[in-house]
C-alpha positions in Angstrom: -9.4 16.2 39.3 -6.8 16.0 42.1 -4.4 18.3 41.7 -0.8 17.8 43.5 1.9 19.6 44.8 3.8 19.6 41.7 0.6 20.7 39.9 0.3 23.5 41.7 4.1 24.9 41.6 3.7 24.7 37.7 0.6 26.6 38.4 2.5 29.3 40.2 5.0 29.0 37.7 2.7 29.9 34.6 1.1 32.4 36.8 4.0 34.2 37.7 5.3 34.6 33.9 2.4 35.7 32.6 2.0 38.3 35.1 5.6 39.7 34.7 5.8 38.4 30.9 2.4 39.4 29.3 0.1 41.4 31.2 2.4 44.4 31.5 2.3 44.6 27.8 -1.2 43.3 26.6 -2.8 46.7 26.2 0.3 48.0 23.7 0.1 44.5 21.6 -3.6 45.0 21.2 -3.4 48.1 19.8 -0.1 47.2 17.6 -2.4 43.9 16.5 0.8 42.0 17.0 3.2 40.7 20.4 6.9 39.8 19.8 6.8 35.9 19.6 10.3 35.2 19.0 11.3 37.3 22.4 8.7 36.4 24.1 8.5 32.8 23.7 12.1 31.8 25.3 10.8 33.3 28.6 7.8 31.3 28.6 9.4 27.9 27.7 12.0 28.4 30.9 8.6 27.5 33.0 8.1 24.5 30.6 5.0 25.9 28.6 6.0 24.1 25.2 6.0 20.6 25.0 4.6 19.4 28.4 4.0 15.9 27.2 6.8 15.7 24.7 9.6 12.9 25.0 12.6 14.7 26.9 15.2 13.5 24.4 14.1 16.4 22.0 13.8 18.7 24.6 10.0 17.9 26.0 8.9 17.7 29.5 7.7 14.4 29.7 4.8 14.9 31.9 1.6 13.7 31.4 -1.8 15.7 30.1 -3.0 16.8 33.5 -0.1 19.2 33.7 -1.3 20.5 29.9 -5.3 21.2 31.7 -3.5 23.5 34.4 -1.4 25.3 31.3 -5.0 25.7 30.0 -6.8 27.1 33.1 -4.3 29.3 33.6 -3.9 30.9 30.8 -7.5 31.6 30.4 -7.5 33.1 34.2 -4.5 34.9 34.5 -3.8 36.8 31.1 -5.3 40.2 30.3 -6.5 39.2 26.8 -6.9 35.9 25.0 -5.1 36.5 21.8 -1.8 36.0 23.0 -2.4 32.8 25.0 -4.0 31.5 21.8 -0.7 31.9 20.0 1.0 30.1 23.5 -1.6 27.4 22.8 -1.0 26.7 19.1 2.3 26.3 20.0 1.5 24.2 22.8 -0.8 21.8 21.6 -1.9 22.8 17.9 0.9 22.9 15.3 3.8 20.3 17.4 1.0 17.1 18.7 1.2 15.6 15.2 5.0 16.1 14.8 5.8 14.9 18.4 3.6 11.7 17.8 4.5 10.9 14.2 6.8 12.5 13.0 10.8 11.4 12.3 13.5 11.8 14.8 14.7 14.0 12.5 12.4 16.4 12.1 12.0 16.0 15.6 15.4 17.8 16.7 15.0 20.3 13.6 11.7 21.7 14.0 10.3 20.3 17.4 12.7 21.1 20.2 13.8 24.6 18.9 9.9 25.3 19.1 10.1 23.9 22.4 12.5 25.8 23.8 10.9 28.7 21.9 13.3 29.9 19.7 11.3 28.8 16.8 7.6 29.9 16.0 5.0 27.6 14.8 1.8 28.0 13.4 -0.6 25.1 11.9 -2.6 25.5 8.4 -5.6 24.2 7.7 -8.5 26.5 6.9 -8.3 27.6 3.6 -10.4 30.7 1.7 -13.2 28.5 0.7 -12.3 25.5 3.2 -12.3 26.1 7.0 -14.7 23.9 8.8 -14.7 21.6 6.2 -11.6 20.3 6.4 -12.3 17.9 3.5 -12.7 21.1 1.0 -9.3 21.8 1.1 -7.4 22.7 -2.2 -3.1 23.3 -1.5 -1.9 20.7 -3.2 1.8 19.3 -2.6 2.8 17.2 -6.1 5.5 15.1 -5.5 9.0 16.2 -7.9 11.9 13.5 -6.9 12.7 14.2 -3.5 10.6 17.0 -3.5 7.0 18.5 -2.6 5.8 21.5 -5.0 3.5 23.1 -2.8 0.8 25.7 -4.7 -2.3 27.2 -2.6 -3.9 29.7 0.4 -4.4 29.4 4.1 -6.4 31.5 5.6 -6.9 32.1 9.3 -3.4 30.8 10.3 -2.9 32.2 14.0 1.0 33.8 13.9 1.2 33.3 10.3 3.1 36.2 9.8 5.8 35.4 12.2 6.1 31.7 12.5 9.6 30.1 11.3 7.5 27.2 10.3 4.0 26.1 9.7 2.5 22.5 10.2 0.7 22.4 6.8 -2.2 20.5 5.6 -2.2 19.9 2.2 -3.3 17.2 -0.9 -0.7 15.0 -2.1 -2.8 12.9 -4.3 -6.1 13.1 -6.6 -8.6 11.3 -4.2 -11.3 13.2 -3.3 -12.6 14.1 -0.3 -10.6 13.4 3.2 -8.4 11.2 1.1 -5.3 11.7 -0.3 -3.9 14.4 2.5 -0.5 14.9 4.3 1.1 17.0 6.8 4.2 18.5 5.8 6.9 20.9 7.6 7.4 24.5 5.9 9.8 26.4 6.6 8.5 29.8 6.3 11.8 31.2 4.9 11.4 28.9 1.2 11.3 30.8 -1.5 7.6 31.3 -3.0 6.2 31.1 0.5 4.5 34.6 1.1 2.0 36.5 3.6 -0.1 37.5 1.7 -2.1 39.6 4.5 -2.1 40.2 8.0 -6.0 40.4 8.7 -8.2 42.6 11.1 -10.5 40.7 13.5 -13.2 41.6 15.8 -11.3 40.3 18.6 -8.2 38.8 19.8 -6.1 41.9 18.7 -2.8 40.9 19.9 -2.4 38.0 18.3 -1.3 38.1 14.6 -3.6 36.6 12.0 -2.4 35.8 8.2 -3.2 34.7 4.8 -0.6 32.7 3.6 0.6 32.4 -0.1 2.4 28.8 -1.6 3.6 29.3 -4.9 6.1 26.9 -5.9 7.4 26.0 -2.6 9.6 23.2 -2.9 10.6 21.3 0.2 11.6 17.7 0.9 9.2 14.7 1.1 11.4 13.6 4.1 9.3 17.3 5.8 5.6 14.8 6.0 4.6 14.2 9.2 4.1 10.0 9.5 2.7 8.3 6.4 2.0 10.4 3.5 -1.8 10.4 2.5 -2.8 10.0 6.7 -2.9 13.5 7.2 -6.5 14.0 8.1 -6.1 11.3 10.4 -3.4 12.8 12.3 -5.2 16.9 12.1 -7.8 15.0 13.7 -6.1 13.6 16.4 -4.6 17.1 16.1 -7.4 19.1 16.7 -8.5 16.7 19.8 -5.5 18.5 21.4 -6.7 21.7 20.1 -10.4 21.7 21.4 -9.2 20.5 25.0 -7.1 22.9 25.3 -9.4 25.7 24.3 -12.0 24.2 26.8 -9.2 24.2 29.7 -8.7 28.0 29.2 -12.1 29.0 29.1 -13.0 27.5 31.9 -10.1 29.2 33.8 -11.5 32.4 32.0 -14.7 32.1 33.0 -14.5 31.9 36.7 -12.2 34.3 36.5 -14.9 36.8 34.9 -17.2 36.0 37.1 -15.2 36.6 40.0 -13.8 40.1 39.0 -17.8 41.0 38.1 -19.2 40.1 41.9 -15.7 42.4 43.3 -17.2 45.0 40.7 -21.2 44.6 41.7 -19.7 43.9 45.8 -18.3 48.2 45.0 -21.1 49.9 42.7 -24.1 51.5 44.5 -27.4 51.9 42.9 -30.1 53.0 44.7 -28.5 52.8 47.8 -27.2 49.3 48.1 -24.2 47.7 46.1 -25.4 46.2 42.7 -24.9 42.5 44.1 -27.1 43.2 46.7 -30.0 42.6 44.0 -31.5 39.3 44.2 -31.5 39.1 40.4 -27.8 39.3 40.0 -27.0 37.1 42.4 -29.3 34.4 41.0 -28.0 35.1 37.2 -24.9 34.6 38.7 -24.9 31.6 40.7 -26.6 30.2 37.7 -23.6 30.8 35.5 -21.0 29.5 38.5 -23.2 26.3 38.4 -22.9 26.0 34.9 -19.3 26.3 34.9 -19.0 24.2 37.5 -20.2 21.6 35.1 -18.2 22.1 31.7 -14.9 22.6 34.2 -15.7 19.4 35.5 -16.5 17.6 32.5 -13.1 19.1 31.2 -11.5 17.7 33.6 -12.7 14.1 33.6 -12.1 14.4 29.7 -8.0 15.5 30.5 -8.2 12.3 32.7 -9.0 10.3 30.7 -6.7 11.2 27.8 -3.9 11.4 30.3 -5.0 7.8 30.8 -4.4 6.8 27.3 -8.0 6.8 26.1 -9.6 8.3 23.1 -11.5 11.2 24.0 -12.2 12.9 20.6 -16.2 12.5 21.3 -15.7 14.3 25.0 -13.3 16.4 23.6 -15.3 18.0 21.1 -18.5 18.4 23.7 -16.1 20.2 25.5 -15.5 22.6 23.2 -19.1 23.2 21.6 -20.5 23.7 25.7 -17.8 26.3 26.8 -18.0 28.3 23.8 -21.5 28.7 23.8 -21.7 29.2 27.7 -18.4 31.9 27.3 -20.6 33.9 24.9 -23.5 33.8 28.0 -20.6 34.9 30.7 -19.5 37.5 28.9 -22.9 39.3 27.7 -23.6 39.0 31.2 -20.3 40.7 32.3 -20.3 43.3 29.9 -24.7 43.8 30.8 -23.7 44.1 34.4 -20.9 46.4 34.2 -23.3 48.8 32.4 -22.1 52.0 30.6 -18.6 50.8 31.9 -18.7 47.1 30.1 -19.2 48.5 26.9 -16.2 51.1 27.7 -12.9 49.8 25.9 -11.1 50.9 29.2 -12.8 48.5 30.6 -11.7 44.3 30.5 -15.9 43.0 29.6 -15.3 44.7 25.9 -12.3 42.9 25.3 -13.5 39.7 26.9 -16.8 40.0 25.3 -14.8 40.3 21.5 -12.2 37.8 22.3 -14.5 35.0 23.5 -16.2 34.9 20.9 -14.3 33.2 18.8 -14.7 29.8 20.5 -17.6 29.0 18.9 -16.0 29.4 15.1 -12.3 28.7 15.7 -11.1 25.4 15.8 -14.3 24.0 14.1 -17.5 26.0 14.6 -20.3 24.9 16.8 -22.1 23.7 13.6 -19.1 21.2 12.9 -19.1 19.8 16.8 -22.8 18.9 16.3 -22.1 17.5 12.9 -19.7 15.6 15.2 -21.5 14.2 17.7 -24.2 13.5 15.7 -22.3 10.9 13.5 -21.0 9.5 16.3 -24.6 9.1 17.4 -25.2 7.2 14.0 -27.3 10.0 12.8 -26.3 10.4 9.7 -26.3 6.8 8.2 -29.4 5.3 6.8 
């Protein structure tokens, strides 16, 4: 990919808020499990982080995809953690592609462009207690009351549940089984019988807030679905294309970034005389990583191409993800294995990186799901 001027000044852009914006204040949100969304988000949508490739009449940039890969790499490189540029990236390109392509004008100006400019806080629901993955297990059911939806049921997993001013939900609005019968619908998180029911504890990814939410009752209008009623798995699925790119552009940017900050550490510590990267080994293991990412980054790139260009790239798009996430996991065992005593320190950045990134491979679909994937596309799975 060929980056241009303008690329790069958004680069410096991102790169300077999150240094002045986030990293001063990742190590007190990881320990409070929680950053301040609603103050923090206005900042970053003055740079144009929210809506990139959204029409400029509600607010959006108007740019094209290539600008939303350099979002990506950045926010994987530059940040001190990963949980708060996941919440940046549901926001991004997670809970608003659906609306922005499908849904009214309308709910366009009301729920879209204040998340845009950040005032408002999004979150997308999906995974449910007994349903993540498999998207087609899900059980929230909207029935339809006049004008109304009656929304009853859990979502679990919900990245800033327990601050988002409305959630992008996922729910069944009719009795067909199966990845039938689904819609997308706008809830506001302030209706009465919406609830948190939890904020929950994770291995990694601290800073960002994680909830179970609670629908009992919630009544909201039918005029809140996203496009047609009964094509919401289409639309989470050309959702969650967005979703996995994204999540491959950042760690990419994260893993050269690791890698880089391990050879300045090997380049300082002496063992037995010499600097650690002075041991053939290492700088082997290495190199073999650096080519490795050389490939997925490349591959992401050709895949952000490509949908910049207008084509489908949910089967690239979901290679993508499956490939970093398992090479992430080999970055940072090696990171944390070459740091020593000091990688498995929590002063240290490999402990974090080694707890955060390892959520690629489940998040978002796990690794199981992508080769379910692929191999259906491949035919696999018919007689």
């Amino acid at each position: 990919m060929r980056f241009t001027e303008e690329h790069e000044q958004f680069r410096k852009s991102v790169r300077a808020v999150i240094e002045s914006e986030i990293n001063p204040y990742v190590d007190e949100w990881e320990a409070a499990g929680i950053f301040p969304a609603h103050e923090l988000f206005p900042k970053l949508a003055k740079v144009g982080m929210f809506g990139l490739e959204y029409d400029p009449e509600f607010g959006g940039q108007g740019a094209d995809h290539t600008f939303t890969v350099v979002l990506g790499e950045e926010l994987g490189a530059t940040a001190h953690c990963a949980g708060v540029p996941m919440a940046i990236a549901v926001q991004a390109s997670m809970s608003t592609p659906a609306l922005a392509k499908f849904g009214s004008d309308e709910l366009k100006r009301t729920y879209l462009a204040p998340a845009m400019s950040g005032e408002m806080v999004t979150s997308v629901a999906v995974s449910e207690p007994d349903a993540g993955s498999d998207v087609a297990g899900i059980k929230t059911r909207a029935v339809r009351d006049g004008d109304d939806w009656v929304i009853n049921g859990t979502k679990m997993w919900i990245t800033s549940g327990t601050q988002a001013d409305w959630i992008c939900l996922l729910a069944r609005t009719s009795d067909e089984g199966g990845y039938m019968g689904m819609s997308q619908i706008i809830v506001p998180t302030d209706t009465p019988g919406f609830s948190v029911g939890r904020a929950i504890k994770k291995m990694g990814n601290h800073s960002s807030d994680t909830g179970e939410l609670v629908f009992e009752d919630v009544r909201v209008p039918v005029s809140n679905t996203v496009g047609e009623i009964g094509r919401g798995f289409q639309q989470q699925m050309s959702q969650f294309q967005d979703e996995r790119l994204i999540a491959a552009y950042m760690v990419c940017g994260s893993m050269r970034k690791a890698i880089d900050r391990t050879i300045e550490y090997l380049r300082q510590r002496d063992a037995f005389g010499k600097p650690l990267l002075a041991n053939q080994y290492i700088q082997y293991k290495l190199a073999e990583l650096i080519a490795e990412i050389d490939i997925v980054t490349e591959y992401a790139y050709t895949a952000g191409e490509r949908y910049a260009a207008g084509e489908d790239v949910s089967r690239m798009a979901t290679i993508a993800k499956l490939k970093t996430g398992r090479l992430q996991r080999e970055v940072a065992d090696t990171c944390v294995q070459f740091h020593g005593g000091m990688g498995y320190a929590e002063e240290m950045w490999p402990a974090r990186y080694y707890r955060d990134g390892r959520l690629t491979s489940i998040g978002g679909g796990a690794d199981e799901v992508m080769l379910r994937v692929i191999a259906m596309m491949e035919g696999m799975g018919k007689k």
